[in-house]
One Martini backbone bead per residue (centre of mass of N, CA, C, O) as a GRO file, in nm:
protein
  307
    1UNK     BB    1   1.683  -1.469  -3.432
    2UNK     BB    2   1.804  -1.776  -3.388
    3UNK     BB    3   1.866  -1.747  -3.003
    4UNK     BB    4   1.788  -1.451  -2.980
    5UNK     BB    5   1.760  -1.179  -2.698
    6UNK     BB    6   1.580  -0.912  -2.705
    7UNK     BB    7   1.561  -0.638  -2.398
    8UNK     BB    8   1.438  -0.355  -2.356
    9UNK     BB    9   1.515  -0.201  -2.071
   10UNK     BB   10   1.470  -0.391  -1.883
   11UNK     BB   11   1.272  -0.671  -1.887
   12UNK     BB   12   1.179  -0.861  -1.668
   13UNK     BB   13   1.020  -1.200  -1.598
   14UNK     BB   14   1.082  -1.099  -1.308
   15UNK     BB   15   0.936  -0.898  -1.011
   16UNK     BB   16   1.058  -0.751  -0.709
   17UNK     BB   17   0.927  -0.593  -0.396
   18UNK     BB   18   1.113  -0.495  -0.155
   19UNK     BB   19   1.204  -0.370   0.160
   20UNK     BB   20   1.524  -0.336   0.039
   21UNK     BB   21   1.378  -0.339  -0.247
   22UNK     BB   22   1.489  -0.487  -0.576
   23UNK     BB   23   1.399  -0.758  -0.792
   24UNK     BB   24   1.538  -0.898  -1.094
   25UNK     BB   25   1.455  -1.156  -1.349
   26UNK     BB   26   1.662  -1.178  -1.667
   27UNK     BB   27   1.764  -1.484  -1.684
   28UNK     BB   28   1.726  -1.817  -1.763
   29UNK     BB   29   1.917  -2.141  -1.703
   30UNK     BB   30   1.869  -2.401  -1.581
   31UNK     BB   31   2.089  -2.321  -1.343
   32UNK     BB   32   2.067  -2.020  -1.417
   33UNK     BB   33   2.097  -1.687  -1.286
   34UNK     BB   34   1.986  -1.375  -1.351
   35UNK     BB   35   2.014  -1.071  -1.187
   36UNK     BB   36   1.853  -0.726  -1.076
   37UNK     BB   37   1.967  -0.556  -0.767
   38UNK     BB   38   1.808  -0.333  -0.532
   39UNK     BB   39   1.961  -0.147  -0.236
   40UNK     BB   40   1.907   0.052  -0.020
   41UNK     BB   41   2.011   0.258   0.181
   42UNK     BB   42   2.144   0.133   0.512
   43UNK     BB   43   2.178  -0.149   0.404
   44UNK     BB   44   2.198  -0.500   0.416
   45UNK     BB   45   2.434  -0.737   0.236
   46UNK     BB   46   2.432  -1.081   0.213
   47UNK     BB   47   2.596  -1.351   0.276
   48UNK     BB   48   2.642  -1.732   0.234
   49UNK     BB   49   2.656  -2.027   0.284
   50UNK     BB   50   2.623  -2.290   0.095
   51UNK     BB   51   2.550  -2.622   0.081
   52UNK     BB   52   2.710  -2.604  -0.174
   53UNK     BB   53   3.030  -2.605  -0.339
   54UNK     BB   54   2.924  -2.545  -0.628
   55UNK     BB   55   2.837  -2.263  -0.551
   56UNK     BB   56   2.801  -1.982  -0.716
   57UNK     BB   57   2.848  -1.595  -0.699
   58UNK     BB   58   2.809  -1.290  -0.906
   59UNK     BB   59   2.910  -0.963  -0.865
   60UNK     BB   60   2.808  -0.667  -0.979
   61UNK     BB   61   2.866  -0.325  -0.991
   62UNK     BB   62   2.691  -0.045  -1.119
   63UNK     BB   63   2.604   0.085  -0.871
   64UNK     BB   64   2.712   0.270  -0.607
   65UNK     BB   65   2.788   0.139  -0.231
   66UNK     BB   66   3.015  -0.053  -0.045
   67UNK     BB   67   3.090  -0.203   0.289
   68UNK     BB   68   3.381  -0.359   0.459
   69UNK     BB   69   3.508  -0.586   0.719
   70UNK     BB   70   3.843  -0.699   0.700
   71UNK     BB   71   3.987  -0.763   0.970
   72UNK     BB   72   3.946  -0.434   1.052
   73UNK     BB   73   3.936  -0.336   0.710
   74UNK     BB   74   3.757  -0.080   0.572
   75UNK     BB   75   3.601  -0.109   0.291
   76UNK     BB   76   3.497  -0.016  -0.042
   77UNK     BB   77   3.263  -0.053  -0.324
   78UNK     BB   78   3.199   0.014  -0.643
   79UNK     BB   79   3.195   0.096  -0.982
   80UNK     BB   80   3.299  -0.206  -1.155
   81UNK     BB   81   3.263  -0.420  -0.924
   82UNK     BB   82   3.361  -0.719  -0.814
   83UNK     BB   83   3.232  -1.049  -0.683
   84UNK     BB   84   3.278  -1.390  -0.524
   85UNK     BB   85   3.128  -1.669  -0.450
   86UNK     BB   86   3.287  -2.009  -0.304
   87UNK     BB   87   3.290  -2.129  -0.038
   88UNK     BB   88   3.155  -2.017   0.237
   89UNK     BB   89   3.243  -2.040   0.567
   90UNK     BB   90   3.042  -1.762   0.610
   91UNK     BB   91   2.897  -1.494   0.673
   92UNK     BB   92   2.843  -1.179   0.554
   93UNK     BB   93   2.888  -0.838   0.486
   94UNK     BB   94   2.719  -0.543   0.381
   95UNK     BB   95   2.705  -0.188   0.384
   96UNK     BB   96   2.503   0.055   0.209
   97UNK     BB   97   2.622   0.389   0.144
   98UNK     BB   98   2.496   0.351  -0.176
   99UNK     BB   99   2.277   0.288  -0.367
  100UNK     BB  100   2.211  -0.042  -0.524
  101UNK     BB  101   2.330  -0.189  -0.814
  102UNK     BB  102   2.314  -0.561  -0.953
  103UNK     BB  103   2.460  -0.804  -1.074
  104UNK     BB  104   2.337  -1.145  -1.049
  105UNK     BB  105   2.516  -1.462  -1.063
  106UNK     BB  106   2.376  -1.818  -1.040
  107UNK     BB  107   2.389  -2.172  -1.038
  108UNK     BB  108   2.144  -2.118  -0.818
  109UNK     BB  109   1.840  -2.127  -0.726
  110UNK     BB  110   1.662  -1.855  -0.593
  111UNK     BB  111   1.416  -1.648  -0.679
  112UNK     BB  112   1.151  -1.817  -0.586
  113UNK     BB  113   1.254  -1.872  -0.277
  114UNK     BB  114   1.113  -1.605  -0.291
  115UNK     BB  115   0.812  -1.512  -0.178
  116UNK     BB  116   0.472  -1.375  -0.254
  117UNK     BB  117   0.380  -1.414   0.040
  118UNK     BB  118   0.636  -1.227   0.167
  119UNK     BB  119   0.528  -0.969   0.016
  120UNK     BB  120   0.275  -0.931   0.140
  121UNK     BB  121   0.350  -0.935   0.433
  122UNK     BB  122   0.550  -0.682   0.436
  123UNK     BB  123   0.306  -0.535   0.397
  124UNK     BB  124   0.157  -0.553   0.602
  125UNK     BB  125   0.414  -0.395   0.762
  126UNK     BB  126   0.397  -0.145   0.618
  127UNK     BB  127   0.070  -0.091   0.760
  128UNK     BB  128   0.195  -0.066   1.039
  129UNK     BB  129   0.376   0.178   1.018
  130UNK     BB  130   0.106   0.387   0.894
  131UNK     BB  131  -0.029   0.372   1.160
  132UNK     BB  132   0.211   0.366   1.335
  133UNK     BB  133   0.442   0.668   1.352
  134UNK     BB  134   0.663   0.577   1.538
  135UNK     BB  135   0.787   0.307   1.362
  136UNK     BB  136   0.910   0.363   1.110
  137UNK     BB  137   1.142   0.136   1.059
  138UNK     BB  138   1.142  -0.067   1.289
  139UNK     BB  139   1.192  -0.328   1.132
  140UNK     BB  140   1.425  -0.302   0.968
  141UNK     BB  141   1.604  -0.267   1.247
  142UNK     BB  142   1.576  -0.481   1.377
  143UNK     BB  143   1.666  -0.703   1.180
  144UNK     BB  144   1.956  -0.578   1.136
  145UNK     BB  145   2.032  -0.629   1.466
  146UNK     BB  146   1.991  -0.921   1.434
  147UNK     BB  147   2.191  -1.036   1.238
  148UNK     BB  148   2.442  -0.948   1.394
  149UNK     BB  149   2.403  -1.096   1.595
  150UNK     BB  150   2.347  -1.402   1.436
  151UNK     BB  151   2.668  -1.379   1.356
  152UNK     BB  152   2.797  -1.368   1.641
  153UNK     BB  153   2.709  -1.641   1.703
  154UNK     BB  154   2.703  -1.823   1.448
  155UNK     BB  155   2.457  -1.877   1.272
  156UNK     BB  156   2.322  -2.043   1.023
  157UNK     BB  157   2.146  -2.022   0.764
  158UNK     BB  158   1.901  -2.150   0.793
  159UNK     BB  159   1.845  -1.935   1.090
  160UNK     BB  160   1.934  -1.659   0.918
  161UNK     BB  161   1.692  -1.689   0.778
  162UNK     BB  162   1.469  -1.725   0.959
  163UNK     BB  163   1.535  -1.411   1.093
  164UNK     BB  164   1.506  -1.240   0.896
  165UNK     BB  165   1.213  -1.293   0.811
  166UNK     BB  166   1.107  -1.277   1.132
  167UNK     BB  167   1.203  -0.958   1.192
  168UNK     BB  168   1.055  -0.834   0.981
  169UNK     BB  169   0.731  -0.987   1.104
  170UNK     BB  170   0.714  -0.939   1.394
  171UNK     BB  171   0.447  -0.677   1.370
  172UNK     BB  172   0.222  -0.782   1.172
  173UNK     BB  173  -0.047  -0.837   1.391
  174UNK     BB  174  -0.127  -0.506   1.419
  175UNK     BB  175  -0.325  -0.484   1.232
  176UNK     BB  176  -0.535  -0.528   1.404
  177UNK     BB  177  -0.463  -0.290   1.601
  178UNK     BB  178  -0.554   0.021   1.639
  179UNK     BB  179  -0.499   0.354   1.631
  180UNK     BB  180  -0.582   0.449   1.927
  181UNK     BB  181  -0.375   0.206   2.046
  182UNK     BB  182  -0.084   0.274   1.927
  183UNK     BB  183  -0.123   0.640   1.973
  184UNK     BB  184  -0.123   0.637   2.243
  185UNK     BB  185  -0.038   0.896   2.485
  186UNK     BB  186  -0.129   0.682   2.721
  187UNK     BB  187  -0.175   0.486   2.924
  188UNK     BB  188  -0.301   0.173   2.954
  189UNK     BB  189  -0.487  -0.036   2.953
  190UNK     BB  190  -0.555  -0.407   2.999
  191UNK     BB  191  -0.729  -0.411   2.772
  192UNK     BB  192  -0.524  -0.245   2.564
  193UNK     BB  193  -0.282  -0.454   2.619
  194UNK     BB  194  -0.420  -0.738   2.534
  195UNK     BB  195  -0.466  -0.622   2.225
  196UNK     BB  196  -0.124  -0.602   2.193
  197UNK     BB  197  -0.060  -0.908   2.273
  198UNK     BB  198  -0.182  -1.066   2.048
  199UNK     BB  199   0.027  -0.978   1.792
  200UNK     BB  200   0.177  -1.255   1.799
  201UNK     BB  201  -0.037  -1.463   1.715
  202UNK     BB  202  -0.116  -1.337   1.500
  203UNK     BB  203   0.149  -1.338   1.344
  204UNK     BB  204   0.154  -1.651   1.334
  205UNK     BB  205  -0.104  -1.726   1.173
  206UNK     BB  206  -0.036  -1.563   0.900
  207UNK     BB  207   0.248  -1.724   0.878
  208UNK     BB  208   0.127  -2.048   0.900
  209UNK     BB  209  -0.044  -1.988   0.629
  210UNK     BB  210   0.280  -2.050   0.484
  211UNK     BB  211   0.538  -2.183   0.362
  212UNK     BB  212   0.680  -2.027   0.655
  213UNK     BB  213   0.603  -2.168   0.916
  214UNK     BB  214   0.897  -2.208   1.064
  215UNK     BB  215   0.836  -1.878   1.190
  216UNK     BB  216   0.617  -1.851   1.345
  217UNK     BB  217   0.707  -1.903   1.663
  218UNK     BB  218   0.910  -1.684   1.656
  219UNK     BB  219   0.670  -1.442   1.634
  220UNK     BB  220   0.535  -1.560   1.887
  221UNK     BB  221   0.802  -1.522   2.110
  222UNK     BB  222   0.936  -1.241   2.101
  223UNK     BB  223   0.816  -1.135   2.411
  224UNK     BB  224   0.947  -1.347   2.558
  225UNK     BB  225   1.110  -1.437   2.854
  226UNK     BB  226   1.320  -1.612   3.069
  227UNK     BB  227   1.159  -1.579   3.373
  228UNK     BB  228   0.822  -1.601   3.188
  229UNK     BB  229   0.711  -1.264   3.185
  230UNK     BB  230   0.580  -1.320   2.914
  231UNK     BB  231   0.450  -1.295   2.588
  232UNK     BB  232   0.197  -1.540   2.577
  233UNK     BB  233   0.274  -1.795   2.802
  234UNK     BB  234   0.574  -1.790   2.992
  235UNK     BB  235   0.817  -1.876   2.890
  236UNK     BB  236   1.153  -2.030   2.927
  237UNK     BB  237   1.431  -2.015   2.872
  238UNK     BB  238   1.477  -2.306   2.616
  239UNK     BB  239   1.149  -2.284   2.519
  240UNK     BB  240   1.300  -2.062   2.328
  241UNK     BB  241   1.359  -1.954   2.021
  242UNK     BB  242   1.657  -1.778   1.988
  243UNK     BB  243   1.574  -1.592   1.772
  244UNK     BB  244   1.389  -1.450   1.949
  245UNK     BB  245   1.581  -1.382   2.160
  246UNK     BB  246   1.741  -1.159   1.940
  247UNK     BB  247   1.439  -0.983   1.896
  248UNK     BB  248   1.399  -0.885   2.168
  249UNK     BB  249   1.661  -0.722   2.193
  250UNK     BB  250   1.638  -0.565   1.948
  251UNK     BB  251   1.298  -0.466   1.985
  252UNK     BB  252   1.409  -0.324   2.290
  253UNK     BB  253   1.663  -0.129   2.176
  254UNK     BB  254   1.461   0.020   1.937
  255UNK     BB  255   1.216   0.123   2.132
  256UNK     BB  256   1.381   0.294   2.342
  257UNK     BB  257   1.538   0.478   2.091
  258UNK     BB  258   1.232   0.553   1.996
  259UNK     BB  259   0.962   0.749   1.960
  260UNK     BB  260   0.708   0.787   2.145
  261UNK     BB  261   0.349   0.871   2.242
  262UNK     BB  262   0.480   0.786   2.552
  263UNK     BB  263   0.764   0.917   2.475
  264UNK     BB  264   1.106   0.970   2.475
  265UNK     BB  265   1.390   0.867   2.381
  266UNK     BB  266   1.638   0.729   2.436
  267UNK     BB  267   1.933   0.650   2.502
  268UNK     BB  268   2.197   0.394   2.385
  269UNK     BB  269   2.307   0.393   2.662
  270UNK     BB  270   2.092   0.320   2.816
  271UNK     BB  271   1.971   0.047   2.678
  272UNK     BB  272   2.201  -0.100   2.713
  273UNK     BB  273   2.225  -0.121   3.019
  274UNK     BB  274   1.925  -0.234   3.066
  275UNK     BB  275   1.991  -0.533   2.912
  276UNK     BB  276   2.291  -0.605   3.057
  277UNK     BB  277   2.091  -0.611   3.360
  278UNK     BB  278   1.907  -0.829   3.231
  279UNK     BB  279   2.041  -1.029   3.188
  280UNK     BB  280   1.847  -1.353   3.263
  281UNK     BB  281   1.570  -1.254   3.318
  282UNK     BB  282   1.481  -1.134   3.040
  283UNK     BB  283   1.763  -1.205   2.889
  284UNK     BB  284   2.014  -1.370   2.709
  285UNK     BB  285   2.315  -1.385   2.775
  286UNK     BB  286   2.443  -1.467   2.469
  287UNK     BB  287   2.296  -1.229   2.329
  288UNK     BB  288   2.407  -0.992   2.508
  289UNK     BB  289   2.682  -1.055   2.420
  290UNK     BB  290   2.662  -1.016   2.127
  291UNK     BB  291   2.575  -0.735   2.153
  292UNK     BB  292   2.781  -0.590   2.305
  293UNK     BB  293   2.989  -0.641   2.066
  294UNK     BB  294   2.841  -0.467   1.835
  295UNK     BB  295   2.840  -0.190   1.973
  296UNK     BB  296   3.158  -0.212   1.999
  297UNK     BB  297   3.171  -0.175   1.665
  298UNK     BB  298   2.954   0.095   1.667
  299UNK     BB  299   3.023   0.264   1.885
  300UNK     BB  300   2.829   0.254   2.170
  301UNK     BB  301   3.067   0.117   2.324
  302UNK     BB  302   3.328   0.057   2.551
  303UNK     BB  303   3.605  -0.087   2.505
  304UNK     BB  304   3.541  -0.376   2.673
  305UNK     BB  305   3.519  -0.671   2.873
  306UNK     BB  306   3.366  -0.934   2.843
  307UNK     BB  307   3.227  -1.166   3.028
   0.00000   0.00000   0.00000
């Protein structure tokens, strides 16, 4: 019948493999957008503020469960809930529960905005974690804790969405380095640190070469430390760029609580207190204090002040 469009079965118009789930856009209309989204347990799922106020986003949960935490009061949201987003003036989390599959429908453009490009990229970072066995959901877990920092401190849609991108593809550029050398369960030469330390470079170049380079430095710089010590540069202090600085604590402290090829990970509370020990010198001071905060939400650090 003109007019009708019946699709059985969910067959959306086009479909993204997501590294924490799936994307269907089930149809599209002048600028609304229906999309069926799922999310995989324990991640995380972000509200962001729009750049415009007339934009609306609503969400009806199909299936799942999912947790928020409204002024320090944690709720669930399961099957047949639903929330809408418009005029957010922060950035939002909920935390997957259970696997969750969301009908998502808004009036702003959102899908395309995700880049096939992006998608590839992710693969390549899938293939980096299972090379090195010991890393597997390092990206994953880094990503996460890298946006709480950065809601913690306050960043913009525009930072926490470059954020949220390249802390999943931080380790993209490992990709060219040996399995041999990244599961190598003795000390390291020279030389096969110097092939370690590529990583950032290789994975800077490969995603600057596609439509999201403003990530591209973030990638690169996510090794520097604030007194110089790090690498590929050497840069100092204000140097580096926020985000690296997020991504840095971030990735130093799943690093440390997780088995590596050469040692058993540490305790969680060793991590923190080497973290907070090194701000200013490793770590950006303001980031480590975010950090420390995150922790103590997270039930891993001692209610204690903060100085």
């Amino acid at each position: 019948m003109k007019g009708l469009q019946i699709n059985k079965k969910t067959y959306p118009l086009e479909k993204l493999l997501q590294e924490t789930g799936n994307l269907a856009l089930l149809a599209r209309q002048d600028h609304l957008e229906i999309m069926l989204q799922e999310i995989d347990e324990g991640m995380g799922f972000y509200l962001y503020p729009a750049e415009d106020n007339t934009t609306m986003e609503f969400f009806y949960i199909i299936d799942g469960e999912i947790e928020y935490d409204l002024n320090g009061d944690k709720q669930i949201l399961g099957r047949n809930d639903y929330f809408t987003a418009r005029g957010l003036e922060d950035s939002f989390i909920f935390k997957v529960k259970k696997t969750l599959t969301l009908l998502w429908i808004t009036n702003e453009p959102l899908f395309h905005q995700i880049s096939k490009e992006i998608q590839q990229l992710i693969d390549i970072c899938a293939r980096v974690e299972k090379k090195d066995r010991y890393t597997w959901n390092h990206s994953r877990r880094v990503q996460n804790l890298s946006m709480k920092i950065g809601r913690k401190i306050g960043m913009n849609k525009s930072k926490l969405h470059n954020l949220f991108l390249a802390a999943g593809l931080h380790d993209i550029g490992k990709i060219n380095i040996p399995e041999e050398i990244l599961n190598k369960p003795s000390k390291l030469t020279d030389e096969e640190f110097d092939i370690i330390k590529k990583h950032t470079i290789d994975g800077a170049e490969m995603v600057r070469a596609t439509y999201y380079e403003d990530i591209s430095s973030i990638i690169e710089q996510h090794h520097e430390r604030v007194n110089g010590s790090g690498y590929p540069f050497g840069l100092k202090g204000d140097q580096t760029k926020i985000e690296a600085k997020i991504i840095a604590v971030a990735d130093s402290f799943d690093a440390m609580t997780d088995d590596r090829a050469y040692r058993t990970a540490f305790s969680k509370e060793y991590a923190i207190n080497e973290i907070k020990e090194m701000a200013g010198q490793l770590y950006d001071p303001d980031v480590v204090k975010a950090f420390e905060q995150v922790m103590m939400e997270e039930n891993m650090l001692d209610n204690e002040v903060i100085e």
